[in-house]
N, CA, C and O atoms as a Maestro MAE file, in Angstrom:
{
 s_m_m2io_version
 :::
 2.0.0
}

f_m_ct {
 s_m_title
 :::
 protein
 m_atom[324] {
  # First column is atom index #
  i_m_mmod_type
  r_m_x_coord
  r_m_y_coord
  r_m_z_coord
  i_m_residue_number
  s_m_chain_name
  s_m_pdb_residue_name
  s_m_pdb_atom_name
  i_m_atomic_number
  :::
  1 25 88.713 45.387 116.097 1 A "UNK " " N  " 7
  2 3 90.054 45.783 116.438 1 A "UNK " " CA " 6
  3 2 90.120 45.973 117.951 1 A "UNK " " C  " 6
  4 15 89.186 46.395 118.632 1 A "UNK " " O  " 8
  5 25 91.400 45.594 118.434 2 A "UNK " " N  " 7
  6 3 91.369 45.622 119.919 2 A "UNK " " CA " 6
  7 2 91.926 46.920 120.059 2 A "UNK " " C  " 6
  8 15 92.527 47.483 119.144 2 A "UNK " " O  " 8
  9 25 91.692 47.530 121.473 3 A "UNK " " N  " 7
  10 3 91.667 48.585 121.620 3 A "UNK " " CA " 6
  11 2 92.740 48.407 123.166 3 A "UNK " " C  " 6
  12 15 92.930 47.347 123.760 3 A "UNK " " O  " 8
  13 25 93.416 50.011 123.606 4 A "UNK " " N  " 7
  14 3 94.065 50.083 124.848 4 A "UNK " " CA " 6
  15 2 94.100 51.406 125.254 4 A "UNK " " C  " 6
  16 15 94.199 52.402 124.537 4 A "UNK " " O  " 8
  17 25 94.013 51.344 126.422 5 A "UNK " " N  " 7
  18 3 94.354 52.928 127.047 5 A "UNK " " CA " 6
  19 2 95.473 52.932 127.526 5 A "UNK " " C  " 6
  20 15 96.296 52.213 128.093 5 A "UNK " " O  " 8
  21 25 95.226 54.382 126.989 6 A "UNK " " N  " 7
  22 3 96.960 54.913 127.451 6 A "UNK " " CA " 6
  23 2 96.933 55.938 127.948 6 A "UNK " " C  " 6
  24 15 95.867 56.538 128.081 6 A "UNK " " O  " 8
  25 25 98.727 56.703 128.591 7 A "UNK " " N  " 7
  26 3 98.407 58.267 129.093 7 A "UNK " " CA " 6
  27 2 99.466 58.863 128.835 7 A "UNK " " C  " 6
  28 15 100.631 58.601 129.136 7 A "UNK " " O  " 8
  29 25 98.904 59.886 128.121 8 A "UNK " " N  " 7
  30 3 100.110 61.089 127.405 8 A "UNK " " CA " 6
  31 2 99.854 62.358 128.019 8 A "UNK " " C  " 6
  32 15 98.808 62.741 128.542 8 A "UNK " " O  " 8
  33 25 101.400 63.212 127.835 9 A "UNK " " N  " 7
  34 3 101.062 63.982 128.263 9 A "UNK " " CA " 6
  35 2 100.368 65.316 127.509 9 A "UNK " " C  " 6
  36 15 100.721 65.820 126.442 9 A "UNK " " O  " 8
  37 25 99.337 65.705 128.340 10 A "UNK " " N  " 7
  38 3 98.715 66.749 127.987 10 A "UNK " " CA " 6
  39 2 99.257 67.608 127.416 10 A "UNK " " C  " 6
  40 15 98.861 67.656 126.252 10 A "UNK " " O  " 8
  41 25 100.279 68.632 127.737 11 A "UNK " " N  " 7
  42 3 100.557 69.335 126.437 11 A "UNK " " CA " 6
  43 2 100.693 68.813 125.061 11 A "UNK " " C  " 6
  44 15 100.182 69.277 124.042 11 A "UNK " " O  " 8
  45 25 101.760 67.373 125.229 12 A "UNK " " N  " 7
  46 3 101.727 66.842 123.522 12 A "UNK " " CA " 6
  47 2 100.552 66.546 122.849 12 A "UNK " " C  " 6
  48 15 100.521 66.532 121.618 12 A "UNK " " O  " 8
  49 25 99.267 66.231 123.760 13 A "UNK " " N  " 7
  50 3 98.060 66.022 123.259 13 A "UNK " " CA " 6
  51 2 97.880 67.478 122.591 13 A "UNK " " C  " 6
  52 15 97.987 67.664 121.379 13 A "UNK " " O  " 8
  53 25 97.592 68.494 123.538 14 A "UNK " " N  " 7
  54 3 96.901 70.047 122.917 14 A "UNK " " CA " 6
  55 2 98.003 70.094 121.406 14 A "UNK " " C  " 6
  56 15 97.598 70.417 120.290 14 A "UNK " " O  " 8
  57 25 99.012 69.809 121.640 15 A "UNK " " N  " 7
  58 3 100.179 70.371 120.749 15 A "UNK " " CA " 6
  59 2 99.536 69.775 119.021 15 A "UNK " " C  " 6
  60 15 99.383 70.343 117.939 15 A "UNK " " O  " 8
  61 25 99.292 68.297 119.549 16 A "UNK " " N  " 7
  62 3 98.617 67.259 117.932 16 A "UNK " " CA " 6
  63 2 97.631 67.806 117.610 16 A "UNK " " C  " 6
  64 15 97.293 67.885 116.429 16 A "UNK " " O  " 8
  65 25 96.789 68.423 118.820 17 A "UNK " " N  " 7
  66 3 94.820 68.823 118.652 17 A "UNK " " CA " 6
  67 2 94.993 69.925 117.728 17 A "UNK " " C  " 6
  68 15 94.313 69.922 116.702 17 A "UNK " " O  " 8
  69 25 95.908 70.981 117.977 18 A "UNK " " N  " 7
  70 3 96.284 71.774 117.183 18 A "UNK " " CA " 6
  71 2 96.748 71.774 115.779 18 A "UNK " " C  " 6
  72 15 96.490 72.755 115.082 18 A "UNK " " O  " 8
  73 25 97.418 70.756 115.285 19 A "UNK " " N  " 7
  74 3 97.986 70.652 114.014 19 A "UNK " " CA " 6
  75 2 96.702 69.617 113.215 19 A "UNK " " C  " 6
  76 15 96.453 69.583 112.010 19 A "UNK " " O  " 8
  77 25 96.240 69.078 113.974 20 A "UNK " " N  " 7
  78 3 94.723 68.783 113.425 20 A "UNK " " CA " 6
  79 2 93.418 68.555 114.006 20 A "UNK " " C  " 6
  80 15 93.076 67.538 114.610 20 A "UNK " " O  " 8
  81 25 92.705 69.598 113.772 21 A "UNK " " N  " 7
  82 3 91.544 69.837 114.563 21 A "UNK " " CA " 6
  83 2 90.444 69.378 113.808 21 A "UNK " " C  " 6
  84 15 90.177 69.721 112.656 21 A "UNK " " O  " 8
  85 25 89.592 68.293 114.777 22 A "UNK " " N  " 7
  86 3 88.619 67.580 114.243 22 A "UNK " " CA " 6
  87 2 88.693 66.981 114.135 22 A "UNK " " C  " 6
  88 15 87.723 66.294 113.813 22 A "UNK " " O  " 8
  89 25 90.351 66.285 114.303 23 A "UNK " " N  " 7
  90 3 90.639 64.481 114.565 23 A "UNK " " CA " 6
  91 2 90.263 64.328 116.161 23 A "UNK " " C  " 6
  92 15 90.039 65.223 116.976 23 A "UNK " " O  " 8
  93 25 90.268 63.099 116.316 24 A "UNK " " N  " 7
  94 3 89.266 62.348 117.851 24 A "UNK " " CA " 6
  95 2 91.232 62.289 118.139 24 A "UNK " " C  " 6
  96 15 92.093 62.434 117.271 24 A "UNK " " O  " 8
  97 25 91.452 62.018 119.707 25 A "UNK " " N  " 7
  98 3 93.144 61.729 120.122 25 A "UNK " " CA " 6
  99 2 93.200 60.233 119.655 25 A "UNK " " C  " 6
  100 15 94.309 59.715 119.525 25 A "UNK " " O  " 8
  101 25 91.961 59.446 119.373 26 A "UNK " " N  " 7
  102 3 92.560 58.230 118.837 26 A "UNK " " CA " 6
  103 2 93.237 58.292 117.491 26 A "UNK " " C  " 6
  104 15 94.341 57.890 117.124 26 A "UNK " " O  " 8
  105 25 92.389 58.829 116.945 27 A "UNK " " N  " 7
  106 3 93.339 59.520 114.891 27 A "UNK " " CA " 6
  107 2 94.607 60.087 114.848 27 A "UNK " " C  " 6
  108 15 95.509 60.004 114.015 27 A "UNK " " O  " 8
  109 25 94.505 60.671 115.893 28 A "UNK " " N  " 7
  110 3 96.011 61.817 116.386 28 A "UNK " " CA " 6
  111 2 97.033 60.533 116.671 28 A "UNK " " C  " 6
  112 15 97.824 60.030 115.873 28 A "UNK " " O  " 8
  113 25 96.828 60.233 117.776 29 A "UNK " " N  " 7
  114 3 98.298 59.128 117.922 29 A "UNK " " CA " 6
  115 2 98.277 57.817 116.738 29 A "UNK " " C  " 6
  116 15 99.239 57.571 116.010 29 A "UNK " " O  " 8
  117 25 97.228 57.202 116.725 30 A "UNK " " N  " 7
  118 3 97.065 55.989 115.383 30 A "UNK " " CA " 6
  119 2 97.969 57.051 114.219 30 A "UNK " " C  " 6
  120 15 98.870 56.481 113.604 30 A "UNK " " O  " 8
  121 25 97.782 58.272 113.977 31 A "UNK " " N  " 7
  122 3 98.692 58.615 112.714 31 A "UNK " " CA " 6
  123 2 100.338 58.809 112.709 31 A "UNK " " C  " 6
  124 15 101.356 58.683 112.028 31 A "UNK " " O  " 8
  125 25 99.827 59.202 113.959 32 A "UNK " " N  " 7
  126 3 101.111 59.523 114.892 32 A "UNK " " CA " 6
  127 2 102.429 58.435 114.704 32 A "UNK " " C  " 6
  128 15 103.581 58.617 114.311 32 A "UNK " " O  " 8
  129 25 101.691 57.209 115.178 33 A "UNK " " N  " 7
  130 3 102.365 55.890 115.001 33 A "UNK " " CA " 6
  131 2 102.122 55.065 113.792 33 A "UNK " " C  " 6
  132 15 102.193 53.836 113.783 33 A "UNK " " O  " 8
  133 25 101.898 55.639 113.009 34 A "UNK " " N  " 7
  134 3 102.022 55.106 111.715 34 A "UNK " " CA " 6
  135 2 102.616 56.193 110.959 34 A "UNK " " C  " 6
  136 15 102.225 55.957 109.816 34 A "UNK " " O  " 8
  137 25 103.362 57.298 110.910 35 A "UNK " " N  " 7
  138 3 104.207 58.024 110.066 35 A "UNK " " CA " 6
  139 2 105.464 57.156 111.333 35 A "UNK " " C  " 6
  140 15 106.379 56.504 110.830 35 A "UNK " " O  " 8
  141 25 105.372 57.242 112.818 36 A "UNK " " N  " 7
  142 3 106.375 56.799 113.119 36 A "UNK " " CA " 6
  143 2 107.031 55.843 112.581 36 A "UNK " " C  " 6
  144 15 108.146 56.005 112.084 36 A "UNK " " O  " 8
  145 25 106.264 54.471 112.627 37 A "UNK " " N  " 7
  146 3 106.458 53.439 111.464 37 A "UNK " " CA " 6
  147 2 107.342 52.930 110.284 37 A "UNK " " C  " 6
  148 15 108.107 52.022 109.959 37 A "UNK " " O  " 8
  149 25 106.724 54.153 109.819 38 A "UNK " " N  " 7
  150 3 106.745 54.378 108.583 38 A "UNK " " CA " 6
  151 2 108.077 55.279 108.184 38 A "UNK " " C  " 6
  152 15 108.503 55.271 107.029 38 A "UNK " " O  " 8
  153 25 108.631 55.974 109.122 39 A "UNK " " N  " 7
  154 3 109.907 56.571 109.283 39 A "UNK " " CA " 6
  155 2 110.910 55.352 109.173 39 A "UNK " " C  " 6
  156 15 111.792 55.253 108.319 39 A "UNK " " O  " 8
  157 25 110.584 54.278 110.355 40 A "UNK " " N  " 7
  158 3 111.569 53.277 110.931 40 A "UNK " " CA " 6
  159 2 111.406 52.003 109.774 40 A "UNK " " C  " 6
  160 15 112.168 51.036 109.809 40 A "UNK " " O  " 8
  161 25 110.769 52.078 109.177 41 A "UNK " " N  " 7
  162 3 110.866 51.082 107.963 41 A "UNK " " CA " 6
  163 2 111.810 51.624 107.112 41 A "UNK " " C  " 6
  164 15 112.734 50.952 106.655 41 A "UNK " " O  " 8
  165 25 111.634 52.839 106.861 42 A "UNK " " N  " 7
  166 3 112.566 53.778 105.904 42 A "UNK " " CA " 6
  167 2 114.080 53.522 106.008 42 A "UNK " " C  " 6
  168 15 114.872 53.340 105.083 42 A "UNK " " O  " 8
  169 25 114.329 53.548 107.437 43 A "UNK " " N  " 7
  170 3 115.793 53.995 108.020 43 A "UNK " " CA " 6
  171 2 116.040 52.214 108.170 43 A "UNK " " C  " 6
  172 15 116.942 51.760 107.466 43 A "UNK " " O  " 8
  173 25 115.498 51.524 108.791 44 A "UNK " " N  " 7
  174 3 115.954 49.765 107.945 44 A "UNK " " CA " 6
  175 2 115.865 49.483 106.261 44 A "UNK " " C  " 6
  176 15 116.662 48.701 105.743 44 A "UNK " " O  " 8
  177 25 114.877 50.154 105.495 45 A "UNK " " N  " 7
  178 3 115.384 49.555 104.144 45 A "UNK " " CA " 6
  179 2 117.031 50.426 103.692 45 A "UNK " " C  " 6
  180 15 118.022 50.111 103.033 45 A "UNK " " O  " 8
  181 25 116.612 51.572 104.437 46 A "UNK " " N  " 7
  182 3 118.378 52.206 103.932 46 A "UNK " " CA " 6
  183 2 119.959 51.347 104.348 46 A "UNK " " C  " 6
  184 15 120.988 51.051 103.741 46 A "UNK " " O  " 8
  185 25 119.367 51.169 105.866 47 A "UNK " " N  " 7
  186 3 120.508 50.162 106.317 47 A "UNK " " CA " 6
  187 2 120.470 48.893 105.536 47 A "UNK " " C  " 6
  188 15 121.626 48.479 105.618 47 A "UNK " " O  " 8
  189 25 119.882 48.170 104.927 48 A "UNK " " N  " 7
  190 3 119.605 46.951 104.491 48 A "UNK " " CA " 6
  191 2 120.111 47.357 102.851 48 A "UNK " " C  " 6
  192 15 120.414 46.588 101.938 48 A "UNK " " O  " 8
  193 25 120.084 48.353 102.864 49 A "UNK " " N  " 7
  194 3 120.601 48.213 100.886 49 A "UNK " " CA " 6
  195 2 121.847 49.085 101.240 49 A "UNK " " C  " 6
  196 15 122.776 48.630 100.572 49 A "UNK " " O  " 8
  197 25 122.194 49.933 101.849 50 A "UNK " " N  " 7
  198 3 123.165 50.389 101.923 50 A "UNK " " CA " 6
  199 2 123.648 50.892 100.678 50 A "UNK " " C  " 6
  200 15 122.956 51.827 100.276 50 A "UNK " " O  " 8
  201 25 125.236 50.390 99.433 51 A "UNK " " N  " 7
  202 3 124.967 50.717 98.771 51 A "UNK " " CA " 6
  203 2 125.040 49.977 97.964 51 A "UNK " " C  " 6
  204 15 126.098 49.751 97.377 51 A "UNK " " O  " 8
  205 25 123.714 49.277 97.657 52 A "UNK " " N  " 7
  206 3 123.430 48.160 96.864 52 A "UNK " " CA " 6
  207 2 122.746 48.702 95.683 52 A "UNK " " C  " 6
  208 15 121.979 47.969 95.059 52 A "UNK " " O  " 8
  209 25 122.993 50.184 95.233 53 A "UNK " " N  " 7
  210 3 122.678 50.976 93.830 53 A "UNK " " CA " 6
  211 2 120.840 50.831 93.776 53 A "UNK " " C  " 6
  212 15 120.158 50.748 92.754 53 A "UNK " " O  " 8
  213 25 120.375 50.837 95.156 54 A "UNK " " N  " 7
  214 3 118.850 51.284 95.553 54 A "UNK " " CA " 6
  215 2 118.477 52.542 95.539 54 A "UNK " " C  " 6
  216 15 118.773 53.171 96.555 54 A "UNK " " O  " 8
  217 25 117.725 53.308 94.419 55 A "UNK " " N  " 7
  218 3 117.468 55.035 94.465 55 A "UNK " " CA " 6
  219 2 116.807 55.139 96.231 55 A "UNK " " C  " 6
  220 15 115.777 54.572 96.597 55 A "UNK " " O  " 8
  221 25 117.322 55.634 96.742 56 A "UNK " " N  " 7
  222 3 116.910 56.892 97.922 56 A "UNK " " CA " 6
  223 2 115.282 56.704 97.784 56 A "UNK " " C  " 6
  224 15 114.496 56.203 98.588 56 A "UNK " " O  " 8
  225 25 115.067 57.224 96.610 57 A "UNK " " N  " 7
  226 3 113.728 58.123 96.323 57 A "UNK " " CA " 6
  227 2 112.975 57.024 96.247 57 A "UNK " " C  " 6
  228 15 111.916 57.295 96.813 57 A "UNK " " O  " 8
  229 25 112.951 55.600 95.731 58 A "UNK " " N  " 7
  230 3 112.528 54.575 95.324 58 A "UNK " " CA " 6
  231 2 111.943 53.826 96.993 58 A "UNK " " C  " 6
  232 15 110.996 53.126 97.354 58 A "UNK " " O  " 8
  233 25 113.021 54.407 97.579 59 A "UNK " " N  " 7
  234 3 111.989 53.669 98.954 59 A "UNK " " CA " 6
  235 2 111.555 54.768 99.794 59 A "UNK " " C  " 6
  236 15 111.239 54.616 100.974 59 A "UNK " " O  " 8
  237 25 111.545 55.624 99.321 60 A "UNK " " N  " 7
  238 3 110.674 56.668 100.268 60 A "UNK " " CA " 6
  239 2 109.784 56.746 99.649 60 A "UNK " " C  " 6
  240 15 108.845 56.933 100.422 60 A "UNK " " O  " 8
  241 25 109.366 56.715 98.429 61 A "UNK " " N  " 7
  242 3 108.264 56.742 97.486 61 A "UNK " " CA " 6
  243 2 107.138 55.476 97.917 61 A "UNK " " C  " 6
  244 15 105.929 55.667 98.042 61 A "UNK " " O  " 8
  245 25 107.941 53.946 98.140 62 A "UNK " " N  " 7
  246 3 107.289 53.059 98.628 62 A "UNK " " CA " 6
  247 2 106.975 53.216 100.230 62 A "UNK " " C  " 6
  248 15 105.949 52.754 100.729 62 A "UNK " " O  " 8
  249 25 107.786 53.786 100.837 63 A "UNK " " N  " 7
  250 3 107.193 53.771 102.149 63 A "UNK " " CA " 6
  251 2 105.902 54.647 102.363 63 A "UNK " " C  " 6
  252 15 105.172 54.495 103.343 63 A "UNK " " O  " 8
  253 25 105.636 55.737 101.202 64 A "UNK " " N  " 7
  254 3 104.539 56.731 101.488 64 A "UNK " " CA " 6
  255 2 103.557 55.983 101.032 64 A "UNK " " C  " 6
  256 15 102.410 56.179 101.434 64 A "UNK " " O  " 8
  257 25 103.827 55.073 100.180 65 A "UNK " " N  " 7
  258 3 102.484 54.055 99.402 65 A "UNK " " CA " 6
  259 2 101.820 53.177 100.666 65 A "UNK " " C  " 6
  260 15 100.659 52.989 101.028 65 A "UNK " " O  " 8
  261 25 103.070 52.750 101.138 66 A "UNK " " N  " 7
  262 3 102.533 51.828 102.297 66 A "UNK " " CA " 6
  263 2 101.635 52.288 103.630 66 A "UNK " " C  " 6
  264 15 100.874 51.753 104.435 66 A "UNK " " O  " 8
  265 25 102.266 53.782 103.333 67 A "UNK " " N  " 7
  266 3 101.589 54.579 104.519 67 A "UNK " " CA " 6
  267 2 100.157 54.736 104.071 67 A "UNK " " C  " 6
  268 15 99.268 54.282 104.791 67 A "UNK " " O  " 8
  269 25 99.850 55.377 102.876 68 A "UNK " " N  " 7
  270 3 98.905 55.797 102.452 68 A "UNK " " CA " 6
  271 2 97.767 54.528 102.280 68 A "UNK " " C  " 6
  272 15 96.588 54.611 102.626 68 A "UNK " " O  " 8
  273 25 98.296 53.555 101.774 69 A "UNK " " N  " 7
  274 3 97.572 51.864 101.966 69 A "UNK " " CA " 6
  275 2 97.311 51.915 103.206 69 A "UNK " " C  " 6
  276 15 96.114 51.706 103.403 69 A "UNK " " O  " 8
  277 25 98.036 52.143 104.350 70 A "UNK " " N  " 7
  278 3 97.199 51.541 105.764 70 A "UNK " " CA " 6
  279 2 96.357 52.517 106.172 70 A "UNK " " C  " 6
  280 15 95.287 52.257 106.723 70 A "UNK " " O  " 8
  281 25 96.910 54.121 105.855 71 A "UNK " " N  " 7
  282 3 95.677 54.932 105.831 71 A "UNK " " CA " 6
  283 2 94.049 54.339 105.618 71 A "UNK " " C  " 6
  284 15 93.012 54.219 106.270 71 A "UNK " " O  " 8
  285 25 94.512 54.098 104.429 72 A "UNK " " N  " 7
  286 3 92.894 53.918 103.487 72 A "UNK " " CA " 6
  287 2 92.614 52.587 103.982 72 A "UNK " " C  " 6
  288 15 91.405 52.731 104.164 72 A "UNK " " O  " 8
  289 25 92.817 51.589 104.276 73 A "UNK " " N  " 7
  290 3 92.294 50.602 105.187 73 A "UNK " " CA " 6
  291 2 91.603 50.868 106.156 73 A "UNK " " C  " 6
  292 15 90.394 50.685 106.298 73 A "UNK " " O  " 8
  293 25 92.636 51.483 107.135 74 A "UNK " " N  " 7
  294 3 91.849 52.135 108.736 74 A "UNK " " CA " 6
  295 2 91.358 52.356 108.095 74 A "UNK " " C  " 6
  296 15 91.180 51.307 107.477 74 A "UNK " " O  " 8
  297 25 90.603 53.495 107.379 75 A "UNK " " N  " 7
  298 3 89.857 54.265 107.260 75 A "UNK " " CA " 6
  299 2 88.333 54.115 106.431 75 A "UNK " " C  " 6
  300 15 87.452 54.974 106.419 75 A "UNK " " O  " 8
  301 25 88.292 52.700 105.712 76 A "UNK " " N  " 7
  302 3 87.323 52.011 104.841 76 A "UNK " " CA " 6
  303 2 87.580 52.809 103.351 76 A "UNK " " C  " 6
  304 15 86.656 53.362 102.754 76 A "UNK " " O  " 8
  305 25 88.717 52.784 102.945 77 A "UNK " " N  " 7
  306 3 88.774 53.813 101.430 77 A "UNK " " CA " 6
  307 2 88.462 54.924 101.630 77 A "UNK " " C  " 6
  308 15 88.248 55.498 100.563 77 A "UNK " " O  " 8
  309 25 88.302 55.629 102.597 78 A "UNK " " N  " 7
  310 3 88.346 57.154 102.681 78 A "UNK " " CA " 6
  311 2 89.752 57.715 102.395 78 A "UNK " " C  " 6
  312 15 90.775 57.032 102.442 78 A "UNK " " O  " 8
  313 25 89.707 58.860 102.130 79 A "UNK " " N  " 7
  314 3 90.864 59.474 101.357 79 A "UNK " " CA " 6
  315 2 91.457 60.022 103.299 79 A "UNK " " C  " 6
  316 15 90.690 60.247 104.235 79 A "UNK " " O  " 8
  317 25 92.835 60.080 103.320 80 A "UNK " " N  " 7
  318 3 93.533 60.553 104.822 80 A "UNK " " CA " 6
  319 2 93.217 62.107 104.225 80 A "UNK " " C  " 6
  320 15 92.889 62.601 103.146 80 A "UNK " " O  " 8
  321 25 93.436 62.440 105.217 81 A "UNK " " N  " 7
  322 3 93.345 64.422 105.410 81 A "UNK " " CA " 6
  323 2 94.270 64.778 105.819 81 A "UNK " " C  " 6
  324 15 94.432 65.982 106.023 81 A "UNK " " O  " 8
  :::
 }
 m_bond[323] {
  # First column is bond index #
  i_m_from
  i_m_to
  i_m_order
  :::
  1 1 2 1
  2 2 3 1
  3 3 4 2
  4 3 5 1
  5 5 6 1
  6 6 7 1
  7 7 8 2
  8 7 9 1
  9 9 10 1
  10 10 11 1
  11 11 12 2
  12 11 13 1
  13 13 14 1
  14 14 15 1
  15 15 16 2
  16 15 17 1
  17 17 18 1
  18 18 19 1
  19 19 20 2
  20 19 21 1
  21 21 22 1
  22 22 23 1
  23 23 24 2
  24 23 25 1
  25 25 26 1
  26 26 27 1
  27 27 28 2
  28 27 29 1
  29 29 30 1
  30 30 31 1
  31 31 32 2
  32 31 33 1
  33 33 34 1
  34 34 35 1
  35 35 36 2
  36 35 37 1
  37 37 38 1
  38 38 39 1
  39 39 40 2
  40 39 41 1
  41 41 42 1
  42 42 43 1
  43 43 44 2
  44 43 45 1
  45 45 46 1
  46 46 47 1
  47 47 48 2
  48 47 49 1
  49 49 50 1
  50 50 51 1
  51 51 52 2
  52 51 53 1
  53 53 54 1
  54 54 55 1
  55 55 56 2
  56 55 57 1
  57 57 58 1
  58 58 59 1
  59 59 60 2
  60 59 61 1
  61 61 62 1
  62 62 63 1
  63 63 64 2
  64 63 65 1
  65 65 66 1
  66 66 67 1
  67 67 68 2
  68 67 69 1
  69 69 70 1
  70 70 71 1
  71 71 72 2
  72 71 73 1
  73 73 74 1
  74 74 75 1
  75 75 76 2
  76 75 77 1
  77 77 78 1
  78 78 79 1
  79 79 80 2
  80 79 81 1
  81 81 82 1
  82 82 83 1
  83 83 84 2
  84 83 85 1
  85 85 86 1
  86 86 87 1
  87 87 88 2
  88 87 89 1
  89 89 90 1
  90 90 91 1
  91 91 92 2
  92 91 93 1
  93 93 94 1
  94 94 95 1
  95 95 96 2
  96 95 97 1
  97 97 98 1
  98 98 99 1
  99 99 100 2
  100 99 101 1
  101 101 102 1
  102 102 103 1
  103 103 104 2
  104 103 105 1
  105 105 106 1
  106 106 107 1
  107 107 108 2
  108 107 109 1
  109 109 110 1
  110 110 111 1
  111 111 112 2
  112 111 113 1
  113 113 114 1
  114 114 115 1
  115 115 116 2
  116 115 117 1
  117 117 118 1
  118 118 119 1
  119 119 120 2
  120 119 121 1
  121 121 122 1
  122 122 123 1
  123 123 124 2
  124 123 125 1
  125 125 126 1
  126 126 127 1
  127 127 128 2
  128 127 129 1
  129 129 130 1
  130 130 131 1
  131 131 132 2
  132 131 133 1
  133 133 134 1
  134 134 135 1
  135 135 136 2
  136 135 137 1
  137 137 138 1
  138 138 139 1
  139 139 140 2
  140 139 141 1
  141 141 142 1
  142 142 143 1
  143 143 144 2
  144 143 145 1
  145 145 146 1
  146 146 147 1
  147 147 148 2
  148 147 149 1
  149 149 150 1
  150 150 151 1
  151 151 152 2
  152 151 153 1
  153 153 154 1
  154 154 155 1
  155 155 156 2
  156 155 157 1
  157 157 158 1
  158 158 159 1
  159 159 160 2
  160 159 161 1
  161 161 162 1
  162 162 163 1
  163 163 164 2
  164 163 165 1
  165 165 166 1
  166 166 167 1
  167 167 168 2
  168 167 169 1
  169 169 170 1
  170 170 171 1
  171 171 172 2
  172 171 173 1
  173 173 174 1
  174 174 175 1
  175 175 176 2
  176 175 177 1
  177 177 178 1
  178 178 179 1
  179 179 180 2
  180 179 181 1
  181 181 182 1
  182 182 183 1
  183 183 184 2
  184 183 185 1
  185 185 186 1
  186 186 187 1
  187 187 188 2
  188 187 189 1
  189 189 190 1
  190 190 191 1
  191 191 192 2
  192 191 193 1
  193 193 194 1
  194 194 195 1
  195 195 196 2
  196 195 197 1
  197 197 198 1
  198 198 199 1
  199 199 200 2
  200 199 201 1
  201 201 202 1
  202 202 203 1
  203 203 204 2
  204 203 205 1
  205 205 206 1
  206 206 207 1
  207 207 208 2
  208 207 209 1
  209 209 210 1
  210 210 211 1
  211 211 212 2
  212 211 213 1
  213 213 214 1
  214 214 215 1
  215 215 216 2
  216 215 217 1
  217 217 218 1
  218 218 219 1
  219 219 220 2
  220 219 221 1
  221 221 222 1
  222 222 223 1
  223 223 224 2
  224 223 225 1
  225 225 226 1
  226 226 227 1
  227 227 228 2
  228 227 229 1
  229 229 230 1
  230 230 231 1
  231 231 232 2
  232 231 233 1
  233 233 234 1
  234 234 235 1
  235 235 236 2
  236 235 237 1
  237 237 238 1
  238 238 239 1
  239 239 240 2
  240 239 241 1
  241 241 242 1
  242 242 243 1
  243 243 244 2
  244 243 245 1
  245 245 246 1
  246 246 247 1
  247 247 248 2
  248 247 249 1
  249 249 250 1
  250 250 251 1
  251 251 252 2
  252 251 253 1
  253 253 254 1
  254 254 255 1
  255 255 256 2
  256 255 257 1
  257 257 258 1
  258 258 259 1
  259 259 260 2
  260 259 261 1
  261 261 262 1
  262 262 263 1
  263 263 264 2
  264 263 265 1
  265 265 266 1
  266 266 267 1
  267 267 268 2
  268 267 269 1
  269 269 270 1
  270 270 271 1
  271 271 272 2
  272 271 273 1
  273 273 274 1
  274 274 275 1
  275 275 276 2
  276 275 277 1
  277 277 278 1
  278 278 279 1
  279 279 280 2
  280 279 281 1
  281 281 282 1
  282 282 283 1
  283 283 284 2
  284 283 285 1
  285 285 286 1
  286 286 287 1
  287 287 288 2
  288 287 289 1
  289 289 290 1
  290 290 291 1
  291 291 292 2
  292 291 293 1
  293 293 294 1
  294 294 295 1
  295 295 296 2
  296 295 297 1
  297 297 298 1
  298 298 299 1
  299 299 300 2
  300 299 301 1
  301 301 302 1
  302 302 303 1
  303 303 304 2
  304 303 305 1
  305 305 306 1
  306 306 307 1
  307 307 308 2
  308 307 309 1
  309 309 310 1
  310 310 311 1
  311 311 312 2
  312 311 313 1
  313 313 314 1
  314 314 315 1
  315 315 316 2
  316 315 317 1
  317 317 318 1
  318 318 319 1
  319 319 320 2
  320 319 321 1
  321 321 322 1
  322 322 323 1
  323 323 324 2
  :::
 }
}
């Protein structure tokens, strides 16, 4: 996997280190940007069905699957924390 550096700011770093301690800042933002993701997929399948009689719950349910699938990829089948 290719890799990049980046630069954030330090408080938002301490702020993530805090809500999970013992993740590396690469785990912190990689999750970071994959709930982001995973938000913005949400808010296009809503615009895209509008009201095309699609349960709500039916794609938030799939978007957490999808989340939880790329979890466990990154991660080699380890369970996310």
């Amino acid at each position: 996997m290719a890799t990049t550096n980046v630069e954030i700011d330090n408080e938002l770093l301490v702020r993530l280190r805090e809500r999970a301690p013992g993740k590396s800042d690469r785990e912190l933002l990689e999750d970071l940007a994959t709930v982001t993701l995973g938000f913005e997929t949400i808010q296009r399948a809503r615009q895209r069905t509008g009201d095309a009689g699609v349960d709500q719950r039916e794609i938030e349910d799939e978007a957490v699957r999808v989340v939880r699938e790329h979890r466990r990829r990154r991660t080699g089948g380890q369970p996310a924390a």
